[in-house]
N, C-alpha and C positions, 0 to 999 in steps of 0.2 A: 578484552571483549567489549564490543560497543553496544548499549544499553537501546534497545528500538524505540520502546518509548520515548525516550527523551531524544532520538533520529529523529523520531517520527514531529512531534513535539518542535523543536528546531527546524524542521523542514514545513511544519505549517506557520511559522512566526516568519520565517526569513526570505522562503522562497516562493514556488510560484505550486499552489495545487488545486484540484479540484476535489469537491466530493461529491458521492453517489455512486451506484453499479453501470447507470446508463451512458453517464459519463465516461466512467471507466473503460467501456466495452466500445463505446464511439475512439478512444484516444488508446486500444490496443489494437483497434481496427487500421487506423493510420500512422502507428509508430512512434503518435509522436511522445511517447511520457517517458521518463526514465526510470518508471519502477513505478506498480502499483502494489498498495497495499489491500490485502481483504481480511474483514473480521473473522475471527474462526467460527461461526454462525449466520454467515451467509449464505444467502439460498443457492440450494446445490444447482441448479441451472443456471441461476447466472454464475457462481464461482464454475463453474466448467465453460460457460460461452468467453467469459476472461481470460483463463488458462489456454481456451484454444487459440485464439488472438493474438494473445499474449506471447507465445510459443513460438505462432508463424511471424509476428512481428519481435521475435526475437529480447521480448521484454520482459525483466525480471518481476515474476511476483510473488509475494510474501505472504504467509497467511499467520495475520496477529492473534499470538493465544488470548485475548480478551475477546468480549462478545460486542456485539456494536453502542451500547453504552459505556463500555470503559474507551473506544476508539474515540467518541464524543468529548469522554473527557479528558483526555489527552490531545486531543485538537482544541481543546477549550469551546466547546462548542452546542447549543443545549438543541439539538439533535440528530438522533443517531446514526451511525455511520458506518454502512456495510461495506463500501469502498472508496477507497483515497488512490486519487492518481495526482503521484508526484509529478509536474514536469520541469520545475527546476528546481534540484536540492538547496539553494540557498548555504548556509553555512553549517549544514545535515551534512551527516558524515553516512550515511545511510545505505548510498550505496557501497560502501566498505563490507557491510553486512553480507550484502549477496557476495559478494569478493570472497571473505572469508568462510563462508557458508560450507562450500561445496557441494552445491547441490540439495541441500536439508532447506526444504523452503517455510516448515515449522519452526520460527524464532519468535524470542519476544514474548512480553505482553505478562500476565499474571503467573 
């Protein structure tokens, strides 16, 4: 089983990502991310204006069981972080995650 954190973790050191919700929902609106990540304490409108996006653009999202200061610290980052959109995993094995998921988009995190 692959550890999200440290996916997650790996994929902010190597590859290519954004953070924020606004961001997020601009880049589920256009297809282009390969996987966003949401804190599990994100506000339920945007974590739904994501998921709807997200869905029709066909793009996996994950909702990390930590709240947006543990996402912070796992991005190494000193502020918080309701959304991460991946658009290039770098040497993240992350999207393995959703691969092996089946469908359960609760993984991860504490």
């Amino acid at each position: 089983m692959i550890d999200l954190t440290k996916a997650i973790a790996t994929a902010v050191k190597t590859g290519k990502v954004s953070f924020g919700a606004n961001t997020a929902i601009q880049t589920a609106k256009n297809g282009k991310a390969k996987i966003i990540v949401l804190a599990s304490n994100c506000p339920k409108q945007i974590k739904e204006q994501i998921e709807y996006y997200g869905e029709i653009s066909k793009i996996p999202i994950i909702t990390y069981q930590g709240d947006t200061m543990d996402m912070a610290a796992v991005c190494n980052k000193l502020f918080v972080i309701s959304a991460l959109t991946i658009r290039e995993t770098g040497d993240s094995e992350i999207l393995n995650i959703v691969k092996n998921d089946n469908g359960d988009k609760n993984t991860g995190g504490n």
